[in-house]
MDTraj code that builds the backbone (N, CA, C; nanometers):
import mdtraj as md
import numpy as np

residues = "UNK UNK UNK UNK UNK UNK UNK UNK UNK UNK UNK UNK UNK UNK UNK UNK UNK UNK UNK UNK UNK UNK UNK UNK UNK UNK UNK UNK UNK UNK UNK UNK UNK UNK UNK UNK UNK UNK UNK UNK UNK UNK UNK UNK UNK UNK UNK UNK UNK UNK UNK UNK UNK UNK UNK UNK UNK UNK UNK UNK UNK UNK UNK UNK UNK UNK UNK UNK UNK UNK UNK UNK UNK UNK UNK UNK UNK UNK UNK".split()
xyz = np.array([
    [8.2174, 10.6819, 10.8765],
    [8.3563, 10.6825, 10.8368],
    [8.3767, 10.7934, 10.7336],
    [8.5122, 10.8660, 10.7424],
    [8.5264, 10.9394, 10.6468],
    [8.5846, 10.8988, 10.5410],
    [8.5843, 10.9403, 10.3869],
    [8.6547, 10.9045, 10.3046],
    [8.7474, 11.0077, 10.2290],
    [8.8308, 10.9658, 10.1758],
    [8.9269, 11.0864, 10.1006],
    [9.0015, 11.0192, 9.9759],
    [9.0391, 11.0703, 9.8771],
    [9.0835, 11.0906, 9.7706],
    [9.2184, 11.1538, 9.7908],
    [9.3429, 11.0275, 9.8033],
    [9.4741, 11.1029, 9.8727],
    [9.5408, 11.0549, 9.6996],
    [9.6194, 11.1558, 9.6477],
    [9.6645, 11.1325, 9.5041],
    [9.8236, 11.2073, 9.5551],
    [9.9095, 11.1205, 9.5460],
    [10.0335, 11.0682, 9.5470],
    [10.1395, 11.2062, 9.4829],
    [10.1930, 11.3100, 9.5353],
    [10.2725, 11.3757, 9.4206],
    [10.4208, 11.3191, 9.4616],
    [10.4808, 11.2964, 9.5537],
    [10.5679, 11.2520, 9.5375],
    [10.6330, 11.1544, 9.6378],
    [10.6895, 11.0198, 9.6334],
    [10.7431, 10.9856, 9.7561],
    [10.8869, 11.0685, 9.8015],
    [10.8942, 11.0457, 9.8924],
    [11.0452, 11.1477, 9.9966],
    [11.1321, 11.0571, 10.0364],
    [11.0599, 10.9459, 10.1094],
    [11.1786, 10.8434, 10.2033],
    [11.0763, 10.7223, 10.2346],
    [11.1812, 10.6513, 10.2382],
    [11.0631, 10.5305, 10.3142],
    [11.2167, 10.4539, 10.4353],
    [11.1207, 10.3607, 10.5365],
    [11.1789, 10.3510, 10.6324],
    [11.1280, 10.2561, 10.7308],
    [11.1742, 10.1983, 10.8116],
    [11.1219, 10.0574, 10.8872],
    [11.1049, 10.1340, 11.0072],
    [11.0173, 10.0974, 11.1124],
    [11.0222, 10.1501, 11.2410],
    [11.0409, 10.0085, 11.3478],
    [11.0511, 10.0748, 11.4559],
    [11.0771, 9.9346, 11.5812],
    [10.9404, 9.8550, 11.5378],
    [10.7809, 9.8954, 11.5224],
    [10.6920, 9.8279, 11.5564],
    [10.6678, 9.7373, 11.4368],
    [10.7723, 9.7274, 11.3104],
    [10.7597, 9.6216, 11.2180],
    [10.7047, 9.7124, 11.1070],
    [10.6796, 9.8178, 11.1114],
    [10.6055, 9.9049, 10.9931],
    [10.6965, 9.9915, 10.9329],
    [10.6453, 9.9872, 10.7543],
    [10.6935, 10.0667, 10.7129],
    [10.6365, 10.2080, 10.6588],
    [10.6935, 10.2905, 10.7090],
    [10.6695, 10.4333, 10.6656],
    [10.7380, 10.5079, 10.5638],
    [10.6353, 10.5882, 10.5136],
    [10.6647, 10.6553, 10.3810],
    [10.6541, 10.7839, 10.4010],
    [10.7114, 10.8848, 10.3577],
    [10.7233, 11.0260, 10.3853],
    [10.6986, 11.0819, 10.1950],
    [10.5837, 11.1709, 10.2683],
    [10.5059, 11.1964, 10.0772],
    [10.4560, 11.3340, 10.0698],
    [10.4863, 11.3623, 9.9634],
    [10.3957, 11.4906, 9.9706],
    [10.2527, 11.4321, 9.8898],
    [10.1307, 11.5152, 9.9498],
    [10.0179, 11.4337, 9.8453],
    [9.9187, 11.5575, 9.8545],
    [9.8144, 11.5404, 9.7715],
    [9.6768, 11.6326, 9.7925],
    [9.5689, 11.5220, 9.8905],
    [9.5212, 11.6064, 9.9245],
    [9.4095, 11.4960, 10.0364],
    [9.2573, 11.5605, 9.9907],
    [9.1638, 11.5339, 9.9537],
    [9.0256, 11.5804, 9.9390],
    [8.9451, 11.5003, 9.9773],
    [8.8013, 11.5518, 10.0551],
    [8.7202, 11.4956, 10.1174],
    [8.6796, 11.3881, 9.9828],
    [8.6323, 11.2895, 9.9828],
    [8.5501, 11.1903, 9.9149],
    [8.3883, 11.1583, 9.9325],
    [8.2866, 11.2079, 9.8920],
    [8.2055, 11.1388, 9.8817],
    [8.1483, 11.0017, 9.7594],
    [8.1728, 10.8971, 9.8094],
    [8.1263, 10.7999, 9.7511],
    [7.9752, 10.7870, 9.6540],
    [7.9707, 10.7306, 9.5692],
    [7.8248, 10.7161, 9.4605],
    [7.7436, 10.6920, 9.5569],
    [7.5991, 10.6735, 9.5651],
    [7.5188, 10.6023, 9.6180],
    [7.5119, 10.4719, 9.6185],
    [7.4995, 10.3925, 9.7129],
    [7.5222, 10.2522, 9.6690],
    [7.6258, 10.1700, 9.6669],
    [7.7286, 10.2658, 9.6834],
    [7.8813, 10.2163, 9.7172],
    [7.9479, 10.2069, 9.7828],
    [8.0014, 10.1213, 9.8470],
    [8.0570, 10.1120, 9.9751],
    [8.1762, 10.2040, 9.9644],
    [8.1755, 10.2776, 10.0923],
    [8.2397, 10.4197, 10.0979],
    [8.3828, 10.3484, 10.1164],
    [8.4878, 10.4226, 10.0664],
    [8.6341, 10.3792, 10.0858],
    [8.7236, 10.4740, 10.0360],
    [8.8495, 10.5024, 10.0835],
    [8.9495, 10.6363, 10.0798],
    [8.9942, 10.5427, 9.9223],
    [9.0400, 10.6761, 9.8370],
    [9.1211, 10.6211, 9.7540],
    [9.2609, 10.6734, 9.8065],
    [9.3831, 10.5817, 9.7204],
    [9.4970, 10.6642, 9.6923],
    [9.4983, 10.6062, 9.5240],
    [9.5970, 10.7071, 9.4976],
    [9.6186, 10.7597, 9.3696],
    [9.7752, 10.8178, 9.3132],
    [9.7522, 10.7361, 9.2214],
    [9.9320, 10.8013, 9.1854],
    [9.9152, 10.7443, 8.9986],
    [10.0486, 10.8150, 8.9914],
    [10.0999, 10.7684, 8.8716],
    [10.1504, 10.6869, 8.8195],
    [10.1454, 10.6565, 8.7104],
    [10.2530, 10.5305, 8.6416],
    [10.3454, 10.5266, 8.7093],
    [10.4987, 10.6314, 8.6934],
    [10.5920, 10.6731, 8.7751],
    [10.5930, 10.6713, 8.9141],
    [10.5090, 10.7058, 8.9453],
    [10.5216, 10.6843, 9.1261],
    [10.5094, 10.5551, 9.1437],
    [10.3939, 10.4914, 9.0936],
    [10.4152, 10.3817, 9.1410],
    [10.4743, 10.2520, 9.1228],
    [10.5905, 10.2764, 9.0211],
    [10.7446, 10.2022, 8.9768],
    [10.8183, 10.2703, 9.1047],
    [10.8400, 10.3924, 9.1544],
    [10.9279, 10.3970, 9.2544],
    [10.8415, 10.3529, 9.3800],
    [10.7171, 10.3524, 9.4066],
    [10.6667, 10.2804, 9.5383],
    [10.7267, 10.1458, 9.5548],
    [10.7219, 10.1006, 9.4465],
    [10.7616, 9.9290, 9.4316],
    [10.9188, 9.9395, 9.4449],
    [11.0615, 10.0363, 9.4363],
    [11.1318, 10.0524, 9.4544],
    [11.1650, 10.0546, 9.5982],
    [11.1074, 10.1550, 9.6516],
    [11.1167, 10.1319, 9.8180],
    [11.0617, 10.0174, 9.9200],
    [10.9399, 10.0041, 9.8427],
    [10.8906, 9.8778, 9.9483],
    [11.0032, 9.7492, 9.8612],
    [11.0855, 9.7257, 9.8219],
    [11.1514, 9.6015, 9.7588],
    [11.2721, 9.6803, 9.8826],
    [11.2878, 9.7748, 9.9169],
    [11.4252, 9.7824, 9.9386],
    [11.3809, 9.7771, 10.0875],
    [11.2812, 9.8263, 10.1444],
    [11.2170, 9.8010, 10.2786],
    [11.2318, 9.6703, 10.3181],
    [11.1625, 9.5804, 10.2456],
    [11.1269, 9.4717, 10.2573],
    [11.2464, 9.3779, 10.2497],
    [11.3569, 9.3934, 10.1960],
    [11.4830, 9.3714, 10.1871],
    [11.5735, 9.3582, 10.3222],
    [11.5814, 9.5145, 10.4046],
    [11.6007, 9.5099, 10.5200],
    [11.5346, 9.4301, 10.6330],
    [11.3929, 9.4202, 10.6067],
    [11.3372, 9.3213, 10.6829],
    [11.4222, 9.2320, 10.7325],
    [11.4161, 9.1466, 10.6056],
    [11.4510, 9.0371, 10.5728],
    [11.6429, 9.0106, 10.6635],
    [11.7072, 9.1298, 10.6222],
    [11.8062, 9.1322, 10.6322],
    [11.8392, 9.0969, 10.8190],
    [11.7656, 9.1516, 10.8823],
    [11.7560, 9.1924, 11.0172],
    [11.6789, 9.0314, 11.0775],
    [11.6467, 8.9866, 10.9898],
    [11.5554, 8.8401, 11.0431],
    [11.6766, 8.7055, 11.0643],
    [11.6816, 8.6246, 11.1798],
    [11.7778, 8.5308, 11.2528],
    [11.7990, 8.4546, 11.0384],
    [11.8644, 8.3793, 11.0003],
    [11.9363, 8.3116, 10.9299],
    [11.9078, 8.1695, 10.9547],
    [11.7984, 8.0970, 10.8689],
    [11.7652, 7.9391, 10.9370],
    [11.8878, 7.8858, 10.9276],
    [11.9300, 7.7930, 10.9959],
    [12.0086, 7.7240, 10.9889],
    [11.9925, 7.5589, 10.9448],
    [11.8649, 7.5314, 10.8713],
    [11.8427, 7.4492, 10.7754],
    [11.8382, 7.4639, 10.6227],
    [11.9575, 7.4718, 10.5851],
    [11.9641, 7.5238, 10.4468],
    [11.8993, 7.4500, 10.3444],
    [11.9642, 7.4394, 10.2365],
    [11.9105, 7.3580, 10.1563],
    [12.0421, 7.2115, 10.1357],
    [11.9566, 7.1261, 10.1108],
    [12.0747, 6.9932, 10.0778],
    [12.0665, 6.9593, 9.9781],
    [12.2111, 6.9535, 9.9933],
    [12.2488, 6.8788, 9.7595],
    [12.3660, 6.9361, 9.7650],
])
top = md.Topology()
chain = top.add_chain()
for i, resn in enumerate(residues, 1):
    res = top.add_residue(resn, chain, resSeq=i)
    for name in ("N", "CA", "C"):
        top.add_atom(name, md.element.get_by_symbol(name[0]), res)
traj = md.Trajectory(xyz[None], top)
């Protein structure tokens, strides 16, 4: 497996697709990763304080639409 070191410069857009996923449009740096010895190999990502207050901005507003687009139970609450 390969690994990489993807560090976050900026998000662009984010967005729902038909297959239930959400996509993010980013500019980023990508560098190969080699892992320590002994460590189970794994990609990082990487960002900033700031970025990642607005990541949590889009996926709340993603996740929002979800929601929005999902049937309306019709067992509410009683009281």
């Amino acid at each position: 497996m390969k690994t990489y070191q993807i560090e976050i410069q900026k998000f662009k857009a984010a967005a729902n697709n038909l297959h239930g996923q959400v996509v993010f449009k980013v500019d980023t740096l990508v560098a190969p990763r080699t892992p320590p010895e002994g460590i189970e190999p794994s990609t990082l990502l990487v960002m900033t304080e700031e970025n990642a207050r607005v990541l949590m901005v889009l996926l709340k507003a993603q996740i929002a639409e979800f929601d929005s687009k999902k049937p309306k139970s019709r067992h509410g609450r009683h009281g």
